[in-house]
C-alpha positions as a Markdown table, in Angstrom:
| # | Residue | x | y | z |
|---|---|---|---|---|
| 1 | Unk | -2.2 | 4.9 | -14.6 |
| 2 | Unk | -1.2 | 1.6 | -13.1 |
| 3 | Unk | -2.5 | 0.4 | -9.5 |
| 4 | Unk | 0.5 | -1.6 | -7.8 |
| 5 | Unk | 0.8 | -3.6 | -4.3 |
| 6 | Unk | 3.2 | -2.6 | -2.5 |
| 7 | Unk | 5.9 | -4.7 | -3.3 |
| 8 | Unk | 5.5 | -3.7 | -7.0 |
| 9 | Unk | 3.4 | -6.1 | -8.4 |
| 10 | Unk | 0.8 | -5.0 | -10.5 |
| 11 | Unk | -3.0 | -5.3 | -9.8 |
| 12 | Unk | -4.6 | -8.2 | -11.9 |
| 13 | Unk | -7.4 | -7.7 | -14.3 |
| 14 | Unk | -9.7 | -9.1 | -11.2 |
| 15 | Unk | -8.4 | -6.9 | -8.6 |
| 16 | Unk | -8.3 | -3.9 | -11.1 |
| 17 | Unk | -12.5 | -4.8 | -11.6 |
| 18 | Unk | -13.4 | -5.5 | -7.5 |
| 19 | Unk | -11.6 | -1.5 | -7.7 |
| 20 | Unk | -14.9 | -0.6 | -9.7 |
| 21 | Unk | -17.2 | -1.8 | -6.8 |
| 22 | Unk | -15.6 | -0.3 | -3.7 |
| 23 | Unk | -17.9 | 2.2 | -1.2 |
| 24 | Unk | -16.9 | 4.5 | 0.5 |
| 25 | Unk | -16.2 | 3.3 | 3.8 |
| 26 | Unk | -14.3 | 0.3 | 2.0 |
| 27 | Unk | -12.4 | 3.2 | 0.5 |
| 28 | Unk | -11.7 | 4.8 | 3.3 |
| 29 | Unk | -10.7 | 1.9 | 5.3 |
| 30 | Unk | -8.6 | 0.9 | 2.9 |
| 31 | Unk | -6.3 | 4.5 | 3.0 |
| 32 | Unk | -6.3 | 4.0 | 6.5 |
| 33 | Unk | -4.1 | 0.8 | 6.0 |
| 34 | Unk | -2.7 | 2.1 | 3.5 |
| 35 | Unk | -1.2 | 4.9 | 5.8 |
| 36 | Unk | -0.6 | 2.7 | 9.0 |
| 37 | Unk | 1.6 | 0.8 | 6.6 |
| 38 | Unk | 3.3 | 3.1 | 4.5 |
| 39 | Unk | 4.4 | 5.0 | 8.2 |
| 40 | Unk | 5.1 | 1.4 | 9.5 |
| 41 | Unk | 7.5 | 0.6 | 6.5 |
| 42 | Unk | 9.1 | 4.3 | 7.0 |
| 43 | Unk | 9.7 | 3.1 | 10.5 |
| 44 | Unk | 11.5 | 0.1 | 9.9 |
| 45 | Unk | 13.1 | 1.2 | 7.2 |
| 46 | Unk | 14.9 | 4.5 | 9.4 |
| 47 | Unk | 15.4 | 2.1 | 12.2 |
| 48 | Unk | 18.0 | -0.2 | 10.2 |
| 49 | Unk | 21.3 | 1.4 | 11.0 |
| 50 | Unk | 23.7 | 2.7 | 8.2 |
| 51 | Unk | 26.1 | -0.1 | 6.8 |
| 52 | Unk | 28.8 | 2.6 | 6.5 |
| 53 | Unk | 28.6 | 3.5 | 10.3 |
């Protein structure tokens, strides 16, 4: 399995290691985000009008 950002890059070796220390609540927090942004994206992305229209 490969971790990405969103835009598709990969993780680096040094992200993929700071991975290995994360808590709980730094885990949690983080899928909050995660969320907020994946819905905010979603937003955006259903708010652009059709070019064919």
């Amino acid at each position: 399995m490969t971790w990405s950002h969103l835009d598709g890059r990969p993780y680096t070796e040094a992200e993929m290691d700071l991975l290995q220390t994360i808590t709980l609540p730094e885990l949690r927090a983080w899928l909050h985000a995660h969320a907020l942004t994946t819905g905010y994206d979603k937003e955006r992305t259903e708010a652009v009008p059709d070019q064919d229209s």
